[in-house]
N, C-alpha and C positions, 0 to 999 in steps of 0.2 A: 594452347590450353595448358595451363598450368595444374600439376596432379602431385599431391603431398598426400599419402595415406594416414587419414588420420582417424581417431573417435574422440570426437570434442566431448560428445559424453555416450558413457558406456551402452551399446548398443545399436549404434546410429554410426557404422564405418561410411567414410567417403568412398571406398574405390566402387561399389557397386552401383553409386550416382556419375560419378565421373566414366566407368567404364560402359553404360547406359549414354552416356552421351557421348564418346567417342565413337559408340558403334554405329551411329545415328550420321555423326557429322561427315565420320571416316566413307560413308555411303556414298557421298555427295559430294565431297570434296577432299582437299588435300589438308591433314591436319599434322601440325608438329606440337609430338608433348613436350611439354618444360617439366624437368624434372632436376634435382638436386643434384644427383651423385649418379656411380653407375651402380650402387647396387637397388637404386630406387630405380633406378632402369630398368634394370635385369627382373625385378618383380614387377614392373606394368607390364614387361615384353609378355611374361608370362601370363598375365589375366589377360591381354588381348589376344591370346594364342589360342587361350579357353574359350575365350568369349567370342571368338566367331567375328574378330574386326576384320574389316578388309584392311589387312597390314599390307597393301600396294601402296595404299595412301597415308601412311602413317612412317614419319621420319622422330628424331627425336631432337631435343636442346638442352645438353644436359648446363648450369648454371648452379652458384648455390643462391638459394633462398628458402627463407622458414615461414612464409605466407602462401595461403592458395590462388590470392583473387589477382591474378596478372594485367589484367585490364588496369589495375590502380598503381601499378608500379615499371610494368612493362612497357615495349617500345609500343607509340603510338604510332603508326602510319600514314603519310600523308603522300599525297599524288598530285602535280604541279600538273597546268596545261599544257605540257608536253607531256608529260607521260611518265615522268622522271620520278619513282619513288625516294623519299625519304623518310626519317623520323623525328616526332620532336620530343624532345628531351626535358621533362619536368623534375623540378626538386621533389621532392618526398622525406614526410618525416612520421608515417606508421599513422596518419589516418587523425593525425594530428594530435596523439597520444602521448608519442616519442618527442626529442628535440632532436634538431636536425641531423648534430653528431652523434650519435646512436649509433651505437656497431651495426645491429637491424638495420638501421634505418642508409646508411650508408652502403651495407652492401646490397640491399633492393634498389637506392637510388640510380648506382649504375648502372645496371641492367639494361637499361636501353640502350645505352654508348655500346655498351659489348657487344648487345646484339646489332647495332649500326654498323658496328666495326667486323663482324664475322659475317655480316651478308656482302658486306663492300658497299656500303648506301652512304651517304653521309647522313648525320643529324645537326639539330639547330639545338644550342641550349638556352634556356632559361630558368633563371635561379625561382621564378615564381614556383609555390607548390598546389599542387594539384593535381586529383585524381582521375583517372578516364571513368570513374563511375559519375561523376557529377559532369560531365562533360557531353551533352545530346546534339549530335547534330541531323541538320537535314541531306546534305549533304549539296547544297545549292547556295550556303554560305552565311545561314543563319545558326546561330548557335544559343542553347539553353544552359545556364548554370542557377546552381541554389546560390543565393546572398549568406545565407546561417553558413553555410560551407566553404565559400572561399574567403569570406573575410575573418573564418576561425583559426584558416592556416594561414593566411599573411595578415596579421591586425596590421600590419605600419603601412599597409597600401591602399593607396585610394580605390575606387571602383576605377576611373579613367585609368590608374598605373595596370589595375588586372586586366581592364580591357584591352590596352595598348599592347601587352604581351599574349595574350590570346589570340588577336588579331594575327601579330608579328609571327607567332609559331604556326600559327593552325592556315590561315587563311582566310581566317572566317571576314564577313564584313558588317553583320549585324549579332547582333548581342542582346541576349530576353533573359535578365533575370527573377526568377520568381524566389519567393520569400524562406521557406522553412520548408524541408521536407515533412517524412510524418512522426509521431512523436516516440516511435518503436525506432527510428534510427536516429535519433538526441546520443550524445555520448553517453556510454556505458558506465562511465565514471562519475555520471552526475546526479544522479537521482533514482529513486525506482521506480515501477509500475504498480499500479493494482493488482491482487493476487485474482484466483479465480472468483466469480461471483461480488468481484470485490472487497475479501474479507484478505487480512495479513499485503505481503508485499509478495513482489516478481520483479527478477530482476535480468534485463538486456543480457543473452550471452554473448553477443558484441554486436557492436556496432559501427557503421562505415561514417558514422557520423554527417546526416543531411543529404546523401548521394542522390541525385535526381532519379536515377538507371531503379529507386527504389519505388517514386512516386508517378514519376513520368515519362512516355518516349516521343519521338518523331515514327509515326509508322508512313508515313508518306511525305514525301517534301512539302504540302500544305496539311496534314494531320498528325495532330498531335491526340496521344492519349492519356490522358490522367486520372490517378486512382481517385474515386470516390465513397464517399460515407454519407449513406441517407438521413434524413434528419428521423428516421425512427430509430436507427444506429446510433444516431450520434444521443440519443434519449436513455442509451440503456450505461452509460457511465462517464468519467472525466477523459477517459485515453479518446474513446470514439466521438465523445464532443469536440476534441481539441483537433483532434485530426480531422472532422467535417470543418473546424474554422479555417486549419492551414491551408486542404483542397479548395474553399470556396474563396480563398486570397486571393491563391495561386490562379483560380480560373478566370475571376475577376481581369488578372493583369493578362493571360492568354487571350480573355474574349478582344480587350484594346491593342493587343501586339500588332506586327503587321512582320513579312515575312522580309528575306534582301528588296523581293520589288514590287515592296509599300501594299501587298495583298494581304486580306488577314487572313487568320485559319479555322481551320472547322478543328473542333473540339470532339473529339470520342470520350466516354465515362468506362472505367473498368472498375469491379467491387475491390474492397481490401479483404485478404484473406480472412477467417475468423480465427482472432485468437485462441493460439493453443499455449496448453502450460507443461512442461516437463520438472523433472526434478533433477539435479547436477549434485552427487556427491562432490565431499573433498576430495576423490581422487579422479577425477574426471578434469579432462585439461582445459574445459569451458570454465570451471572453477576457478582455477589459477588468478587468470586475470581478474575475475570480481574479487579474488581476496586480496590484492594489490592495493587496492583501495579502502583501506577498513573505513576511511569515516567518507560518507559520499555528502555533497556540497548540501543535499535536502534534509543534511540529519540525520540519516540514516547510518547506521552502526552495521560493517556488515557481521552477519554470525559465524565469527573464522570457526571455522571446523565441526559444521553443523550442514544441514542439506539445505540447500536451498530452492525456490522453485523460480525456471528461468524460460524465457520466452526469446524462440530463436527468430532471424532475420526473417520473415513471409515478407515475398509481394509477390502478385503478376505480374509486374513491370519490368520483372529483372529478368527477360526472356534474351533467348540472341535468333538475330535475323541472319540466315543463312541462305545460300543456294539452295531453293526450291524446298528449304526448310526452315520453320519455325520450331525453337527448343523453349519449352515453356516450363511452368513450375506447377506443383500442386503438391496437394499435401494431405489427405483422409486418406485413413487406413483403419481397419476393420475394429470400432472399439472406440472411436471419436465422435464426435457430436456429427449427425447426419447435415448440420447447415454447414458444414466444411466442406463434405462432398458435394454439394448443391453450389457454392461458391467456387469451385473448381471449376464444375462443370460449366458453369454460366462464366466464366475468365476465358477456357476454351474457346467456345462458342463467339465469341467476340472476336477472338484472335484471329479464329479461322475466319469468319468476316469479313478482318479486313486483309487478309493473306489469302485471295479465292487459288491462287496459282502456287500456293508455296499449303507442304503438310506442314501442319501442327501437331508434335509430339509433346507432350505434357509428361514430364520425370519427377518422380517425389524428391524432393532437394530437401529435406530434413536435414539430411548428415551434415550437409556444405553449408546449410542456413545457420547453424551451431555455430559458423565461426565467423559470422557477421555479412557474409556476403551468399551469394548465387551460381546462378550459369550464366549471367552477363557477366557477372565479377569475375570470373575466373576462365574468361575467354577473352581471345583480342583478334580480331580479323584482320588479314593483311590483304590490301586489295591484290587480285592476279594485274601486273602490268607487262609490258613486254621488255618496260626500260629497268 
C-alpha cells in the first residue's frame, strides 16, 4: 500500500483515507506500507500508533516515489504451478503524460526490480508499458484490457505485439479487449467537462487515463462487473450520454466474449457515482498540473491563476478484494446532493451481494480521488505462497 501525505486541494488530506484503510486491511491480513523516505515513515508510525492499527501486521518499504497509486507502477505478482512467486516487470512513463525518460518516470519504473531484488524473487522484464489499473484478471487465465489505453502508451505496437507480451509476462492465455473506459478518466490534458448544471466548464483533476479498475472488474472467475448509465442518465447531459455509449460497447463485446474455456460470462451492472464539483485554487497542488497545459486540444484556454472547478476520479469499481474484506469507495457527506448518498448506498449493497462471505467496508476516497486514482490504485496484493 502505497501512502504519500498529501492535500491535492485544500482540505481533503489523504492520510485519514489511507489510515482508514490500513486499519481495515491491517485486521485481516499482513500489510507493507510503501513509503518514500524515513521521515515519512516515522509520521505514518505515528498515525498508526494513534489510530488503533494492529502494528503486528504492518512492516514498512521505504523506496523513493512521488505518486500514490502503486498498483500502476509497482511490483506485480505472479505465481507459476509450482508455487514459485515472481514479478513482472512493466515499462512506465506517468500514465502516459511523461516520456519514458522522465526523471519521474524512471525512478517509478524501477520499482519493481528493487523490490524483486530485496524480496530475493526473480522478475521477467518487458519494455511494453502498462498499468496494473487497466490490467483485470480472473485469475483462471483470462485477462481484460481497455484498447483507448494500451494502444495510447505503445502507438508503434500491434494489438498481436501487446498480446504476445501480456501473454509472455503475466500467464494469461486469453485476452478481452473492450473499447474506452468512461469519459471522467480521458486525459486530463485534453479537454474539459461540463460545469455544474451544465453552465461554464470542469475540469479532470487527473486522470489514469482509460484504467479498467475504473469502469470494470472480475468479481468471480465467470463474473464480471461493469459500471452502468441509464438511459434516463444518460438524458440529463453530453458526459452521462457518452459514458452510457462506452458502457453499452463495452457490454456488447462482454455479452459475445467467452472465458480460457470458451464459457461465457454473466454480466453484473453497478451505477456510476454522481458527479460532484469542487473548486482548486492556484495554490492547491491539483492545480499545478491543469496549469501545465494552458491551451488543452478542445480549445480551451486554461485560466492561469484564477479558481477553477474540478471533478475528482469517482468510481465503485475502484474497490480492492481482500481476505474476508471488501474495501469500497463512497463519497456523500453532509451538504451534497442526497442522490449521491443513495448511489453509494445502492454500489454497497451490490458489492455485498456478490461478496456474501467477505465484509464490505465502504471509505469516503475524496482525498485519494483528487489525485486521479483510488483504493485499487494505490494497493497491490501479493499472494501468501510458501515458495
Amino acid at each position: 500500500m502505497g501512502w504519500l501525505s498529501k492535500e491535492y486541494v485544500k482540505g481533503y488530506k489523504t492520510d485519514p483515507v489511507l489510515l482508514e484503510m490500513a486499519r481495515e486491511l491491517a485486521s485481516r491480513l499482513k500489510l507493507r506500507v510503501c513509503v518514500p523516505d524515513e521521515a515519512q515513515k516515522r509520521h505514518v508510525q505515528a498515525l498508526l500508533a494513534k489510530g488503533k492499527v494492529n502494528l503486528d501486521n504492518v512492516t514498512f518499504y521505504t523506496v523513493p516515489f512521488t505518486m500514490l497509486y502503486w498498483r500502476d507502477f509497482g511490483p506485480i505478482f505472479t505465481v507459476d504451478q509450482a508455487g514459485n512467486k515472481s514479478i513482472a516487470d512493466f515499462n512506465f512513463n506517468c500514465w502516459g503524460y511523461f516520456p519514458l525518460h522522465d526523471t519521474q518516470a524512471r525512478m517509478m519504473e524501477r520499482i519493481d526490480r528493487t523490490v524483486a531484488r530485496d524480496l530475493k524473487i526473480p522478475s521477467r522484464m518487458t519494455r511494453l508499458v502498462s498499468e496494473g489499473g487497466d490490467r483485470e484478471f480472473n485469475g483462471k487465465g483470462t485477462l481484460l484490457v481497455t484498447e483507448s489505453c494500451e494502444f495510447q502508451r505503445n502507438p508503434n505496437l500491434s494489438r498481436q505485439d501487446i498480446e504476445a507480451e501480456l501473454k509472455r509476462t503475466l500467464g494469461v492465455t486469453n485476452i478481452i479487449w473492450l473499447k474506452q473506459g468512461t469519459v471522467d478518466d480521458d486525459p486530463y490534458n485534453t479537454s474539459t467537462l461540463p460545469g455544474p448544471g451544465g453552465k461554464g466548464v470542469a475540469y479532470r483533476s487527473a486522470a489514469a487515463n482509460n484504467h479498467m479498475d475504473e469502469y470494470c472488474r472480475f468479481v468471480a472467475p465467470d463474473t464480471i462487473l461493469l459500471a452502468e448509465v441509464s438511459q434516463e442518465e444518460a438524458a440529463q447531459g453530453p458526459v452521462e450520454k457518452e459514458n452510457r455509449r462506452r458502457m453499452e460497447e463495452n457490454r456488447a463485446i462482454l455479452q459475445k466474449a467467452k472465458d480460457q474455456d470458451g464459457k461465457p460470462f454473466k454480466i453484473v451492472r453497478i451505477p456510476m457515482p454522481q458527479t460532484l464539483y469542487f473548486t482548486a485554487q492556484p495554490s492547491d497542488e491539483a492545480y499545478y498540473s491543469l496549469a501545465a497545459y494552458p491551451a488543452y486540444r478542445d480549445g480551451t484556454s486554461f485560466p492561469l491563476g484564477h479558481p477553477v472547478t474540478i471533478v475528482p476520479a469517482q468510481s465503485y469499481c475502484n474497490f480492492l478484494i481482500s481476505n474476508g474484506l471488501v474495501l469500497a469507495q463512497k463519497y456523500w457527506q453532509p451538504g451534497m446532493p442526497l442522490l449521491a448518498k443513495e448511489k453509494d448506498l445502492a454500489a454497497q449493497k451490490i458489492l455485498q451481494g456478490l461478496f456474501p462471505n467477505r465484509k464490505v467496508v465502504a471509505v469516503n476516497t475524496l482525498a485519494i480521488n483528487f489525485g486521479g486514482g483510488g483504493i485499487h490504485c494505490s494497493t497491490q496484493q501479493e499472494p501468501a505462497t510458501a515458495k
